[in-house]
N, C-alpha and C positions, 0 to 999 in steps of 0.2 A: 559357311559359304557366303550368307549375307555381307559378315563382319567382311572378307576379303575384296567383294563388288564395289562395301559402303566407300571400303580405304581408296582403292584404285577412282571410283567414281571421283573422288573430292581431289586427288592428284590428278585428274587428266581437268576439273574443274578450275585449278592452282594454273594449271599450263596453259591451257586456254585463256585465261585469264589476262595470262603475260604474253599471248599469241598474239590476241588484242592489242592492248597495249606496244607490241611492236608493230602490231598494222597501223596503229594511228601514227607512231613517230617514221616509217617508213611514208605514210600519205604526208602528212604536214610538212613533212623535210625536203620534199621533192625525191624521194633517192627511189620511186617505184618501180625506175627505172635503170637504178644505178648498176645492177649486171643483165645487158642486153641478151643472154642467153638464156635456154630451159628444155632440160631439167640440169642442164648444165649450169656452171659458174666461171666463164673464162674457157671454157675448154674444159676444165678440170671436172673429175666427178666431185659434187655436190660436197659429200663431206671430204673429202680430202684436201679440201681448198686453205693454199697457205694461210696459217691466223694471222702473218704478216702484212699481210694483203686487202685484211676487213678495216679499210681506211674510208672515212668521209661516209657519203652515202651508201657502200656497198656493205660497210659493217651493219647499217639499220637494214637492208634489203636481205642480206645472207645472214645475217641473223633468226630472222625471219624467219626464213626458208627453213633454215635448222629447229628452231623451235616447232615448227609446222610437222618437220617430218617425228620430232620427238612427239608432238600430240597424233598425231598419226598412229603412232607402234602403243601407245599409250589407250587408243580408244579399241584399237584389234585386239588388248590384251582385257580391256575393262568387257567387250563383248564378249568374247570367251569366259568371262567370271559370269556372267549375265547368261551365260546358253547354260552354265553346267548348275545355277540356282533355278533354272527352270519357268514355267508360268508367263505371264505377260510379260517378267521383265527381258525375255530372248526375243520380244519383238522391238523391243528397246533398245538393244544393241545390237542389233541386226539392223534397225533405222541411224544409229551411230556410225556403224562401219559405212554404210552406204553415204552417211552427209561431209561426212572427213572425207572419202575419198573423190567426190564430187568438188570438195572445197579447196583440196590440192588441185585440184585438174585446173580449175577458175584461176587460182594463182597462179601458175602455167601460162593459160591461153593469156591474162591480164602481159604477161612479157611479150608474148609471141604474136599476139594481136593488137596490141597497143592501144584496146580502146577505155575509155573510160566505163561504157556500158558497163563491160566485164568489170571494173574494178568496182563499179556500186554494187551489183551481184554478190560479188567476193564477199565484200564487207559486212551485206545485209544477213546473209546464210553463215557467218560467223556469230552473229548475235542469236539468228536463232538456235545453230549448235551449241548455243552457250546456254541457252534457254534448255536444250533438251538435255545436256549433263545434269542441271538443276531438277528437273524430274526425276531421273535417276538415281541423284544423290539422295533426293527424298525421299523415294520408292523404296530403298535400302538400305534405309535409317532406319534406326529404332521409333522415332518420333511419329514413323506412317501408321505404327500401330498403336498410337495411341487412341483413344477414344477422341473424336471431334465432334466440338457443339455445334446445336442446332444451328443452321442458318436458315434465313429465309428465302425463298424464290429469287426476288427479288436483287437482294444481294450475292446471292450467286450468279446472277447472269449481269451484275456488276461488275465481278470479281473478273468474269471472264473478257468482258468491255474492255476492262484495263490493262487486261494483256497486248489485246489488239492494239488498242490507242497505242500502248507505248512503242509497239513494234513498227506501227506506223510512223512512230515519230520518228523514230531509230532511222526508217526506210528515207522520210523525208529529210533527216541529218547528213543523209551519205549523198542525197541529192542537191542537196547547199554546198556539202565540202569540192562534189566534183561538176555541179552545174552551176552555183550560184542561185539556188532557188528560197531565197533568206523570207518570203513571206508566207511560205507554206508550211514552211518550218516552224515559225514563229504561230501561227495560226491552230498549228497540232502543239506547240507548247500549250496554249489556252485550254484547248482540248484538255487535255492528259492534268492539269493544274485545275480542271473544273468537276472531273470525275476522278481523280485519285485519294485525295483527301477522304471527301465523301464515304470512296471505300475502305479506308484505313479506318476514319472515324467509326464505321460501322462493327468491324473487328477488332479493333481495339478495346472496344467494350464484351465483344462478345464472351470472351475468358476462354477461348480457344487455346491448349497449351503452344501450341503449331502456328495461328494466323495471329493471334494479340500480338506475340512477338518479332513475327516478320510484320507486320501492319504499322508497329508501330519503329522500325528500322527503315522502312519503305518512307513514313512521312520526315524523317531527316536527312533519307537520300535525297527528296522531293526538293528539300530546304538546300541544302547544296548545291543541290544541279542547278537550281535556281543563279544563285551566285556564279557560280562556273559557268553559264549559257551568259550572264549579265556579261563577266568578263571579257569571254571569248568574241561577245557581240563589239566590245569597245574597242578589244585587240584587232579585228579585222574590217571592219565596218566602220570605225570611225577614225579622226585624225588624236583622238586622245592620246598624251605617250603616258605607260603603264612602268609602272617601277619594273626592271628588269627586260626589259625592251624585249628582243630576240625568246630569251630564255623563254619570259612570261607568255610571248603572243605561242610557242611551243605547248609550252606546259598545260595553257588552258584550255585547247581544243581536245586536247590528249585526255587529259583528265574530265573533260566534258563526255568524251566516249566512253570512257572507264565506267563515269558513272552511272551511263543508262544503260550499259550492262550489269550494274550491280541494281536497279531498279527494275529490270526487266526479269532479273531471278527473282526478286521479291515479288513481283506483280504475279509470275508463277507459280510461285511457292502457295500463297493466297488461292489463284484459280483452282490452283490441284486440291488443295485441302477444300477450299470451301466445296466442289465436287463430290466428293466422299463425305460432304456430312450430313447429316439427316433433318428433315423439312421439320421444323417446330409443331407439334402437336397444338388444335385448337382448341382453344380453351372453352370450355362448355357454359352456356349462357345458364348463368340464377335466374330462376324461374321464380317472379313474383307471387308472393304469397305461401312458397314453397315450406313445410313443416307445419303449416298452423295446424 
């Protein structure tokens, strides 16, 4: 039953993924608005909508929409593998079915309400449903049962900092993209670049078969995003022209989103495991003169 949860978790992971990823080119593009109606399309019901039709911005919007309702039918089917394996993990997809359907609703009100509030909402509660497939997937992986090495206190309430920082930063990303707020942003970049390392460094040494190798995938996400936020910053904020003009100043906020969701499953991945693993035994002080 696990094997069936693991499959589906990592497909509705895959879809999510690319949900993403059509939210940012649906936001960067302008098109968030390119079919004025909901849960309609035109008039039309939703999937029946001519694919002659998915022209300009209405193909990145109702694409969208499609992809949505497929991650939708995708988490209703992943929580049902989750209630009939039983234990904590039916609370887990019982919190799935509840965040997808909530996160439809947001896309929704985001047409019908027109405001931005809603649409940094939308955005923010897609990262974290991104976050909690990534528990999931984990939970029902072979690799949760593996044995995990010691960590210390200390690093475990690291591990879990870094979750937060990043989701913070994620939160303050969506509030740049739709208010223009570029120094708070930048500010939790420092943040998240001054205690991420730190906790990679610490795992990466640990020999954890689970956190050494997300620790050390997280610190070349880290080096990326770095470049990609460099990018994005010069594509929007400054008068520099960028090879590929349009495409480029596209690509790189896209891809700037992509990536702090591929860092925010790893910063996860890390909190959960370092969680579950057991406090280092201390080591007993030699006692001077001890055998003579």
């Amino acid at each position: 039953m696990l094997i069936l949860a693991q499959a589906l978790a990592l497909v509705t992971l895959a879809a999510t993924f690319a949900l993403i990823l059509l939210g940012g080119l649906v936001t960067n593009t302008g098109a968030a608005l390119a079919v004025p109606d909901w849960p309609t399309t035109y008039g039309y019901n939703m999937f029946l909508y001519p694919w002659s039709r998915m022209i300009g911005g209405i193909f990145y919007e109702h694409s969208h929409r499609l992809v949505g309702a497929v991650v939708g039918v995708l988490t209703v089917t992943l929580a049902a593998s989750l209630w009939r394996a039983g234990g904590r993990l039916r609370g887990l997809g019982v919190v799935a079915v509840a965040a997808v359907a909530v996160q439809g609703l947001l896309g929704g009100l985001r047409v019908v309400l027109q405001k931005d509030t809603v649409a940094i909402v939308h955005g923010c509660l897609a990262q974290a449903f991104f976050a909690l497939l990534v528990v999931i997937a984990l939970s029902t992986s072979r690799a949760a049962a593996r044995p995990a090495a010691a960590v210390a206190p200390a690093t475990r309430a690291m591990a879990l900092a870094a979750v937060a920082l990043v989701y913070a930063q994620i939160v303050l990303g969506a509030l740049l993209t739709h208010a223009g707020w570029l120094w708070l942003h930048l500010g939790g970049a420092l943040a998240v670049f001054a205690v991420l390392p730190v906790v990679t460094a610490r795992l990466r040494r640990g020999g954890d078969p689970v956190a050494a190798p997300a620790a050390r995938a997280l610190l070349v996400l880290l080096g990326v995003q770095l470049l990609l936020g460099a990018g994005a910053y010069l594509a929007r904020f400054t008068p520099v022209a960028l090879p590929g003009e349009q495409v480029t100043g596209l690509a790189l906020p896209v891809a700037h989103r992509l990536t702090a969701s591929l860092i925010l499953g790893a910063a996860t991945v890390l909190a959960l495991r370092t969680a579950a693993a057991p406090t280092p035994r201390p080591v007993a002080p030699v006692l001077a003169g001890a055998g003579r």
